[in-house]
NUTI-33961 format. One line per 4 residues: number of its first residue (from 1); their letters; for each residue x negated, y negated, z of C-alpha. Coordinates in nm, 4 decimals. Each point is the difference from the previous one (the first is absolute). Last residue first. Example, Ala and Ser with C-alpha at 12.3 -4.5 7.8 and 13.67 -1.06 7.14 Angstrom:
2
2) sa) -1.3670 0.1060 0.7140; 0.1370 0.3440 0.0660
//
This chain:
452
452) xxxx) -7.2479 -15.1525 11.6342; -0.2564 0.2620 -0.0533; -0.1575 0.0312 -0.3599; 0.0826 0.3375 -0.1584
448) xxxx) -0.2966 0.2588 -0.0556; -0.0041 0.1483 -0.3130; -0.2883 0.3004 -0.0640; -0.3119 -0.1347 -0.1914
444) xxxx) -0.1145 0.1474 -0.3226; -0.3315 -0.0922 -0.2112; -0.1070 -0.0533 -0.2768; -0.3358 -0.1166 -0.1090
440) xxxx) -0.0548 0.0081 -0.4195; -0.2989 -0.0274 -0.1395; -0.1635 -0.0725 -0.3773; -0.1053 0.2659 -0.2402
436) xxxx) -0.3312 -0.0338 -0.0714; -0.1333 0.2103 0.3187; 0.2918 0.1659 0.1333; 0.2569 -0.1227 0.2225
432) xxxx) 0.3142 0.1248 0.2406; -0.0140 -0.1554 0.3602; 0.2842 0.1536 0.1752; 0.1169 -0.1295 0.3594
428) xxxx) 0.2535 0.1546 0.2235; 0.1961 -0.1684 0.2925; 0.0794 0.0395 0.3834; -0.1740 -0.3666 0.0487
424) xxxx) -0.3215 0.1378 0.1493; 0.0082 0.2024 -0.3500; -0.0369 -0.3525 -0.1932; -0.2398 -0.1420 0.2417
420) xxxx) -0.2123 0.3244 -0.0659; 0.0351 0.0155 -0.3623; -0.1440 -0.3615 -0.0205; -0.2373 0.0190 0.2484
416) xxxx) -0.1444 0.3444 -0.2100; 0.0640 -0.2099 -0.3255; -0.2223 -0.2904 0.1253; -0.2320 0.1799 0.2328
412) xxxx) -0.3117 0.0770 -0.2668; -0.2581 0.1394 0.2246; 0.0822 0.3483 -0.1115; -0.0492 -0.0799 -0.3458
408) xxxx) 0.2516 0.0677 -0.2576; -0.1236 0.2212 -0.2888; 0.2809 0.2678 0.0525; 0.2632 -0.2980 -0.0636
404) xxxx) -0.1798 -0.0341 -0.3833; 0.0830 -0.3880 -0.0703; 0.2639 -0.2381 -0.2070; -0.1238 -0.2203 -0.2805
400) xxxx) 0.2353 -0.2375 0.0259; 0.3809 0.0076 -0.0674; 0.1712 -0.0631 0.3155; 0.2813 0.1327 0.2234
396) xxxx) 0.1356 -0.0699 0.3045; 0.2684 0.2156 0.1453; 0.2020 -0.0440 0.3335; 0.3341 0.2405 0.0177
392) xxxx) 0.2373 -0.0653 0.2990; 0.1633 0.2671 0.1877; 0.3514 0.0932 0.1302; 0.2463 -0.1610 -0.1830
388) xxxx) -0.2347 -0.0921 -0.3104; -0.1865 -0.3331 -0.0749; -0.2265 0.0033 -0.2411; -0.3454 -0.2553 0.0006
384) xxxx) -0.1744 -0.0750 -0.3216; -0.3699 -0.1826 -0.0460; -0.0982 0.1175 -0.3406; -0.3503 -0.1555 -0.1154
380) xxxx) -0.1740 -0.1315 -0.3519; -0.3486 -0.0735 -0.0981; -0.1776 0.2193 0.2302; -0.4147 0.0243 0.1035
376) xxxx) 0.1201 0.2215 0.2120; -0.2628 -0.0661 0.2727; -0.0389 -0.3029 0.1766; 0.3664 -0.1663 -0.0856
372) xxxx) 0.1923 0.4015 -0.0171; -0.1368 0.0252 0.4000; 0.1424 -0.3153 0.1330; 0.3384 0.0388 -0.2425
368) xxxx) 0.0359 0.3464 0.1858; -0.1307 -0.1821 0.3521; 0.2905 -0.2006 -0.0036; 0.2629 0.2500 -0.1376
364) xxxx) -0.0407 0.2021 0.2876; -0.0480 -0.2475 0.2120; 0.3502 -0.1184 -0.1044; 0.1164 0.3129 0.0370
360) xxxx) -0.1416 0.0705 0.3366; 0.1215 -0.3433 0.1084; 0.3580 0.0211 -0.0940; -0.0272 0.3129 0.2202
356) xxxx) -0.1326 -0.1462 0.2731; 0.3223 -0.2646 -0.0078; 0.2263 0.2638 -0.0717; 0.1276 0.0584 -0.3109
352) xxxx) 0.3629 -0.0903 -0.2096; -0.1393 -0.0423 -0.3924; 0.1257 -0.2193 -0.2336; -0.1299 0.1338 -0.3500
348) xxxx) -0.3057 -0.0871 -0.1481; -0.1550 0.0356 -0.3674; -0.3429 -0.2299 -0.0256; -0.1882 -0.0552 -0.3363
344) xxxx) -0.3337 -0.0864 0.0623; -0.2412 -0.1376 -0.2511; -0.3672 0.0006 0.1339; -0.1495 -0.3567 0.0145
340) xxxx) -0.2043 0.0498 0.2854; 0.0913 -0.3157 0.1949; 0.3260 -0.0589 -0.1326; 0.1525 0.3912 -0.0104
336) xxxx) -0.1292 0.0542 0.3712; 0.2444 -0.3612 0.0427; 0.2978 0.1437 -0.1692; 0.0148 0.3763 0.1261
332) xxxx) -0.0903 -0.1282 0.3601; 0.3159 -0.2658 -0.0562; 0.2384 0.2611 -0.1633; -0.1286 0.2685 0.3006
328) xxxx) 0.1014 -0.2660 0.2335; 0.3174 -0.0806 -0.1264; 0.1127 0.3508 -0.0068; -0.1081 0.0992 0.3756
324) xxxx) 0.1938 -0.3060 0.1494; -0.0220 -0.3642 -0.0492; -0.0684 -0.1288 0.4034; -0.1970 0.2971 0.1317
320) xxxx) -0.1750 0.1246 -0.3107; -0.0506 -0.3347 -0.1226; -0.2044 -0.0720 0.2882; -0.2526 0.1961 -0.0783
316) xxxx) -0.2163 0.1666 0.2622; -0.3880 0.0129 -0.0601; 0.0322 -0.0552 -0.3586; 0.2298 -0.3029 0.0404
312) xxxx) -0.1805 -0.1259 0.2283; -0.3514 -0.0451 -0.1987; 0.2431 -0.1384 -0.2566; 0.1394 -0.3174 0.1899
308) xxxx) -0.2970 -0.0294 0.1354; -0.1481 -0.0236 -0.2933; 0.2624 -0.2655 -0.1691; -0.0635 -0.1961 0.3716
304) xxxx) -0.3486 0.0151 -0.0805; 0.0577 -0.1381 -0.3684; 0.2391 -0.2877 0.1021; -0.2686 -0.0955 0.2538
300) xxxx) -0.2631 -0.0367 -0.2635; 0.1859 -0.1952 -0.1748; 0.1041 -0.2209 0.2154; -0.3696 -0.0621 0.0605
296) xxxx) -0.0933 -0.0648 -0.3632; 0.3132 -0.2445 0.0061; -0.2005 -0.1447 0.3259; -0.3011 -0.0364 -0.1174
292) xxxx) 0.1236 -0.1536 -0.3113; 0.2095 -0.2788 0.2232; -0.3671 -0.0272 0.1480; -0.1571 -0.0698 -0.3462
288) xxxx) 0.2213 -0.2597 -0.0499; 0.3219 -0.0191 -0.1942; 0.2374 -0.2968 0.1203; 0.3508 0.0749 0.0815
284) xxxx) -0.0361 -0.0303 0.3730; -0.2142 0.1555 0.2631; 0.2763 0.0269 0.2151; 0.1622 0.2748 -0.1674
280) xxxx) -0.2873 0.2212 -0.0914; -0.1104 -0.0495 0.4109; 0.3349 0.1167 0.0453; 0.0093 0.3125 -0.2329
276) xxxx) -0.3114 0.1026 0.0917; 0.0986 0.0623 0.3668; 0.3406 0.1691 -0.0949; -0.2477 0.2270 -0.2225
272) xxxx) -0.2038 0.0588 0.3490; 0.3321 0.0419 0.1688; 0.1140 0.3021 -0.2052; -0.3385 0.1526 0.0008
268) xxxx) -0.0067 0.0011 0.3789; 0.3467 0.1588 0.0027; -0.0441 0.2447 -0.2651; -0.3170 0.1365 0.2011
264) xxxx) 0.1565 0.0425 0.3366; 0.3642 0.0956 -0.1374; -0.0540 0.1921 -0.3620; -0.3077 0.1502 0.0923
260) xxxx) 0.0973 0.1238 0.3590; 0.2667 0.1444 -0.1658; -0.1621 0.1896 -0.2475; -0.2775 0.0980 0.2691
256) xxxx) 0.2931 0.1295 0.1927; 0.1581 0.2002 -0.2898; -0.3350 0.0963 -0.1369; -0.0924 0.1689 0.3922
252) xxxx) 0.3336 0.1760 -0.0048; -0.0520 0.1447 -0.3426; -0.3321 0.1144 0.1731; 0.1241 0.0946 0.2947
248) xxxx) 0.3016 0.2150 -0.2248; -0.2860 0.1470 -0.2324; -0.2155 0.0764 0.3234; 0.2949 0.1991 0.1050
244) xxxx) 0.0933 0.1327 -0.3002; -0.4005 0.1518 -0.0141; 0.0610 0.0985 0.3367; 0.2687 0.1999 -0.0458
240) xxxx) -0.1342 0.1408 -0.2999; -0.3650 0.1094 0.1807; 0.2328 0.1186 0.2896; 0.2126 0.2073 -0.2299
236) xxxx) -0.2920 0.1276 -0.1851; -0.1727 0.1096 0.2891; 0.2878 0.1901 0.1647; 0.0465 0.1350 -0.3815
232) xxxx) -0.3692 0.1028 0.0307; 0.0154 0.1224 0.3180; 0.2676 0.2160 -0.0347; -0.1577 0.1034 -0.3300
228) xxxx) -0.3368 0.1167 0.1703; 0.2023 0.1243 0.3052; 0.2209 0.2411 -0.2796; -0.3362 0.0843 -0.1682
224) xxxx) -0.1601 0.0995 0.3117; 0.3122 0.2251 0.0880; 0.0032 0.1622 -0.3395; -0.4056 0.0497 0.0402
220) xxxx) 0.0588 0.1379 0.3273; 0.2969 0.2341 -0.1419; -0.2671 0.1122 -0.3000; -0.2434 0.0467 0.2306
216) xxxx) 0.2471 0.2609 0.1865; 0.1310 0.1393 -0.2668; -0.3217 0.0824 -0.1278; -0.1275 0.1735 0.3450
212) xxxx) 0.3185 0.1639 -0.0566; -0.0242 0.1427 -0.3532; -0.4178 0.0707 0.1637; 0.1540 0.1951 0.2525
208) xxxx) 0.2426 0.2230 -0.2892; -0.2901 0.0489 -0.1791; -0.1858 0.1178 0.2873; 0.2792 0.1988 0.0905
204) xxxx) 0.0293 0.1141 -0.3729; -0.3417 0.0602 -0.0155; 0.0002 0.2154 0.3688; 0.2545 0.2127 -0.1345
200) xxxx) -0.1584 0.0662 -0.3756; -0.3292 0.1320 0.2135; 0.2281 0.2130 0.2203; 0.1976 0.1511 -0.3075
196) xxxx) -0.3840 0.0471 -0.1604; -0.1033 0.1844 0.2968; 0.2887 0.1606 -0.0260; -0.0388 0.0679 -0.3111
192) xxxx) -0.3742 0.1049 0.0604; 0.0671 0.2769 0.2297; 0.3118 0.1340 -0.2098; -0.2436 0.0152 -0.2767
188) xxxx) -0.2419 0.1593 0.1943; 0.2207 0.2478 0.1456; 0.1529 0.0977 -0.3613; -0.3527 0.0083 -0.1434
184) xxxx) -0.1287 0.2117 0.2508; 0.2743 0.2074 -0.0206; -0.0607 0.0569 -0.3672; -0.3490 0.0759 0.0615
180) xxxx) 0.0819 0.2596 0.2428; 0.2478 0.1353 -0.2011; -0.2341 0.0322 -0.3220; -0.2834 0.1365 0.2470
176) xxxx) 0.2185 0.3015 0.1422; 0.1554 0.0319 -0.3608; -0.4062 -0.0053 -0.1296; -0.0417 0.2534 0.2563
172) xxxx) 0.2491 0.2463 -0.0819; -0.1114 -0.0333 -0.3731; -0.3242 0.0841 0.1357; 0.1049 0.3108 0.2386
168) xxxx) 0.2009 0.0854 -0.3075; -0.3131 0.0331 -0.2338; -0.2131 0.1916 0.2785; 0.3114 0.2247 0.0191
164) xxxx) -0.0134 0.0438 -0.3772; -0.3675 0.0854 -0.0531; 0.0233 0.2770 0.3270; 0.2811 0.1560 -0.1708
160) xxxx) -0.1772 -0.0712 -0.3521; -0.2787 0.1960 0.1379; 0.2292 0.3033 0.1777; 0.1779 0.0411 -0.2913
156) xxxx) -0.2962 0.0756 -0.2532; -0.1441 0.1918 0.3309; 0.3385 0.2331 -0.0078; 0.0344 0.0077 -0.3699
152) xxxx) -0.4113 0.0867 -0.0411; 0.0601 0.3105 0.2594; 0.3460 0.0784 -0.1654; -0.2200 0.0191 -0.3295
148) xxxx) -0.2931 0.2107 0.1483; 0.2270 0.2177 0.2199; 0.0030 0.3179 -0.3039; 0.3416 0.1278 -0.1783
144) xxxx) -0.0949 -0.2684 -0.2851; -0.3447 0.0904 -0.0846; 0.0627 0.3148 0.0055; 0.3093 -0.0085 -0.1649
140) xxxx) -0.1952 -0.1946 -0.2775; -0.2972 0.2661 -0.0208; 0.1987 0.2602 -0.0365; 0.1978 -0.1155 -0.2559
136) xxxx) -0.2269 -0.0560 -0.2277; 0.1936 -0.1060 -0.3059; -0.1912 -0.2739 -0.0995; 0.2603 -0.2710 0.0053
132) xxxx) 0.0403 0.1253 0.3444; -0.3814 -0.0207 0.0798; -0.0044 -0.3423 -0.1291; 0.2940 -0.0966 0.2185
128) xxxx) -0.1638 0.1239 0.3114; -0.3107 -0.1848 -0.0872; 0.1526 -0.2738 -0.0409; 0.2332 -0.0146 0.3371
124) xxxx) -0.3241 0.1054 0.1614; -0.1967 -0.3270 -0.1402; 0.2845 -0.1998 0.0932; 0.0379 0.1301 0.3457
120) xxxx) -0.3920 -0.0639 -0.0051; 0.0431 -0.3742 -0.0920; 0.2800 -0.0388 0.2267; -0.2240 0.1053 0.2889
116) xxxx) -0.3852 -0.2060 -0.1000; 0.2799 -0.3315 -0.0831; 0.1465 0.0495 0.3861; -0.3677 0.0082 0.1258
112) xxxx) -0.0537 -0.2737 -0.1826; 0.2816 -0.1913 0.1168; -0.0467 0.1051 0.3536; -0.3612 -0.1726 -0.0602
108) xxxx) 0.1650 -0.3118 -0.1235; 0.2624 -0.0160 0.2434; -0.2818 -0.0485 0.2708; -0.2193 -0.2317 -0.1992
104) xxxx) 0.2429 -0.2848 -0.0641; -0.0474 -0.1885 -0.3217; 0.0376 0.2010 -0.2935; 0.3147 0.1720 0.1645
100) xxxx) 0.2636 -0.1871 -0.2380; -0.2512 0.0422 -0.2919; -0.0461 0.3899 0.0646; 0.3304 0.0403 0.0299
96) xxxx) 0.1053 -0.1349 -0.3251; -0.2834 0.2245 -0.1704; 0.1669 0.2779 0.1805; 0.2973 -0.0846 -0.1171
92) xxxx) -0.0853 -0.0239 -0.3960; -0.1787 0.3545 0.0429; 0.2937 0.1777 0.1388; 0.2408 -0.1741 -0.2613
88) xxxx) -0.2075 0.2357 -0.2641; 0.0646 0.3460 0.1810; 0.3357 -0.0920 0.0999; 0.0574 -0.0371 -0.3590
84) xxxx) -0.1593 0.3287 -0.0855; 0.1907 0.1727 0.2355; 0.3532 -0.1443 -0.1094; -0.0899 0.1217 -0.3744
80) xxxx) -0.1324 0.3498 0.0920; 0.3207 0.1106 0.1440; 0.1171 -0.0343 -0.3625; -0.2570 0.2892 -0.0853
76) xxxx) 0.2247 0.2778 0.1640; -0.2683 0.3137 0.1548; 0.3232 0.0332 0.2740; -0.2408 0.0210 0.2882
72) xxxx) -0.3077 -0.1678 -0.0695; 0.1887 -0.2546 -0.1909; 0.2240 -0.0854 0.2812; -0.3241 0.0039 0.2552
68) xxxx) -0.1126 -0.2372 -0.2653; 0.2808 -0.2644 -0.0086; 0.0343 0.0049 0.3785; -0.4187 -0.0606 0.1111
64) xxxx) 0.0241 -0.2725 -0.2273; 0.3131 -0.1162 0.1485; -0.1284 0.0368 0.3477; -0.3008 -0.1791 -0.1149
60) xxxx) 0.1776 -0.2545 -0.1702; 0.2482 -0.0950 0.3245; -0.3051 0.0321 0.2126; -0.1298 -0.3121 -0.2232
56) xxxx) 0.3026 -0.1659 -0.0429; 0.0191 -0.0005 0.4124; -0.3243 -0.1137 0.0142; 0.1012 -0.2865 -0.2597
52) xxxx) 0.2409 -0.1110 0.1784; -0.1846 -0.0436 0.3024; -0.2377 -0.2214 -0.1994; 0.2782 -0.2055 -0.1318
48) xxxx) 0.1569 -0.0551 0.3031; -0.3687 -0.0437 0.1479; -0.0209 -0.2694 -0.2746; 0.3278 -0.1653 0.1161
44) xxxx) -0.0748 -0.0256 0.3334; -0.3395 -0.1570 -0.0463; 0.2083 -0.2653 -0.2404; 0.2415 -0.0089 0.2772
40) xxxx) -0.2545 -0.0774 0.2778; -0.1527 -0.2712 -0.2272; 0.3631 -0.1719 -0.0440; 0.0452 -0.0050 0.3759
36) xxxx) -0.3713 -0.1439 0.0497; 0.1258 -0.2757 -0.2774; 0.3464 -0.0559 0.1444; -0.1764 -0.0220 0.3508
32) xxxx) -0.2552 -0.2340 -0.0929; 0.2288 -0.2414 -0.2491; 0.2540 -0.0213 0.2857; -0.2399 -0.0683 0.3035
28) xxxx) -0.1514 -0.2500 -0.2471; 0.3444 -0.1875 -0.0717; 0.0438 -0.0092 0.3404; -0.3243 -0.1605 0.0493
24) xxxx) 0.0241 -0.2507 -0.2441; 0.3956 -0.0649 0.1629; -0.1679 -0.0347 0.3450; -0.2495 -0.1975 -0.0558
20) xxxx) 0.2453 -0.1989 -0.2666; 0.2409 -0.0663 0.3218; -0.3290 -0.0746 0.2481; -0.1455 -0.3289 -0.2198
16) xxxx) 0.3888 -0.0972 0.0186; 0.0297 -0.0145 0.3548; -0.3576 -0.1483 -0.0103; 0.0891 -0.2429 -0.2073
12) xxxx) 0.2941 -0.0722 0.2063; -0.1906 -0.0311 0.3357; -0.2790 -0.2446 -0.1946; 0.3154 -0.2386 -0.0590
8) xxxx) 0.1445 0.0070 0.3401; -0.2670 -0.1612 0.1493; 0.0057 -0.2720 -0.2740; 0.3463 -0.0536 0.0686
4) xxxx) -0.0377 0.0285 0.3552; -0.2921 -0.2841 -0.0319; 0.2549 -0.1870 -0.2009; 0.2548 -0.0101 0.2622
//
């Protein structure tokens, strides 16, 4: 899976590598033709303006050519005023021709030729005019009645004729090329957007590969982690299983050994004293230094039988069996409060448990007053046991100097053997302490009614 993943990862870079291709060279396909369609209108537009100013041109001749033929012939100066202004705009537009046609050679010389023609219309139109302000009338009509004005008309028409078709063959060409530039730019674009369509495609199936490629880890991972926690729970419930079951062998193991203790061992120390006690008696009443050997003797005897006496009682005590649950906490309370000299103050109530449970408590409370001796450091304890209908409440508490829980050592077993025999026993433990302010272990075991 992760070599498809990391095949799959060059494929989408690529995918994406081809999408801004293709949108970089839309974008230049766009900026090319909108910049070669904006050239062929500027072009267009000055031939506009060139044509139109042919066509202002003719238009000033012919009015030029108007205002003084009406002069001629009715001798009224205001004909004079449209003449002369055709006479002046003339000049302008041929200087505006002249710059349009500055760079192509052909137009120029049919230009010229087209300057040569207005500029001897205008010098017959003058002279004409002269002659009329003159009074020569002769020499006017003769001027006027001869070809040498329609002649200049006819060529002045025939070189802007020739100017202006030139100009529209360019404008028609700069349509031609603003067309084909535009449908350059529309196939292009369409080109590219599909491209780009096909480039988005194969992302999104990549994309939509790689959402499955990650579903597909992710459901191995799911499954891996469901056989890691199978596993572990399977683990946990043999580890706990065996860890009652070595608590049971070992409970088991203290029983016997108790027993063996109190028969074998009682027994031999039992006669032995019954040994001492006759040679004592027939000795007599005198003192002598065996009579001393033998007091030392008794002794001796009385304190292995008092350690026997307590070496079984932690194993398996008897108490529990013959006095019940309360009695037996009252005694461990009482001697663990002789030999360390802690003050314990004991609350129980009857309680109705199960022989295994009567042990866990008293375990419980066991290894609590074990711990509080080597630790604590306490001056006063809390032993109290609650009865309720369906669970019994176990808390001893002490006012040492406590501990940090996070700080407890792996290796330390006594509160993990603790919690464990408690949890064996369907119950809950809580350990609640902080360094300086003493501890309290409580814990919560559910009912279970002795059987008749």
């Amino acid at each position: 899976m992760n070599f498809i993943h990391s095949k799959a990862l060059p494929r989408t870079a690529i995918s994406l590598l081809l999408a801004l291709l293709a949108a970089c060279v839309l974008i230049g396909i766009n900026e090319t033709g909108h910049n070669r369609a904006r050239a062929e209108l500027d072009s267009m537009e000055r031939e506009s303006g060139t044509r139109t100013a042919l066509n202002r041109l003719l238009q000033q001749v012919l009015d030029a050519e108007t205002g003084s033929r009406g002069f001629l012939l009715t001798g009224d100066p205001r004909y004079l005023a449209p003449y002369d202004s055709a006479v002046a705009g003339i000049g302008q537009s041929l200087e505006a021709l002249r710059a349009a046609y500055a760079h192509a050679a052909q137009e120029s010389a049919i230009l010229q030729q087209l300057s040569r023609d207005v500029q001897r219309k205008l010098a017959e139109m003058e002279l004409s005019v002269r002659m009329r302000r003159q009074g020569n009338e002769d020499a006017w009509k003769f001027v006027v009645l001869s070809d040498v004005g329609q002649q200049q008309m006819e060529s002045i028409r025939a070189q802007s004729a020739r100017l202006l078709e030139m100009t529209g063959r360019r404008i028609d060409a700069s349509e031609d090329q603003v067309r084909s530039s535009l449908l350059y730019s529309r196939l292009g674009i369409a080109f590219v957007t599909l491209a780009a369509l096909l480039a988005f495609w194969a992302y999104l199936r990549q994309t939509t590969a790689l959402r499955a490629v990650g579903e597909q880890q992710q459901l191995a991972l799911q499954q891996e982690r469901d056989l890691l926690e199978r596993q572990v729970r399977d683990r946990t419930a043999s580890l706990a299983e065996l860890a009652t079951h070595l608590q049971e062998v070992r409970e088991e193991e203290r029983g016997h050994l108790a027993r063996e203790l109190h028969d074998e061992l009682g027994a031999l120390l039992t006669a032995a004293k019954l040994d001492v006690a006759r040679l004592k008696s027939r000795l007599g009443p005198e003192p002598s230094e065996v009579s001393q050997r033998l007091q030392h003797l008794t002794e001796t005897l009385n304190s292995g039988i008092a350690l026997k006496r307590r070496i079984i009682e932690d194993l398996r005590p008897s108490s529990l069996a013959n006095l019940g649950l309360q009695a037996s906490l009252e005694i461990l309370a009482r001697e663990f409060s002789e030999r360390s000299g802690v003050e314990v103050v004991t609350s129980l109530e009857p309680v109705e448990l199960d022989d295994a449970h009567q042990l866990t408590v008293y375990r419980l409370v066991q290894e609590s007053l074990t711990n509080m001796a080597k630790y604590a450091k306490a001056r006063h304890a809390e032993v109290t046991v609650r009865a309720y209908a369906n669970h019994v409440e176990v808390e001893v508490r002490d006012d040492g100097k406590g501990f940090d829980p996070a700080s407890i050592r792996p290796s330390t077993h006594g509160l993990a053997g603790m919690r464990h025999r408690v949890e064996a026993a369907g119950g809950r433990l809580i350990v609640d302490t902080r360094p300086g302010g003493g501890t309290r272990v409580f814990a919560v075991l559910p009912t279970r009614v002795l059987q008749a």
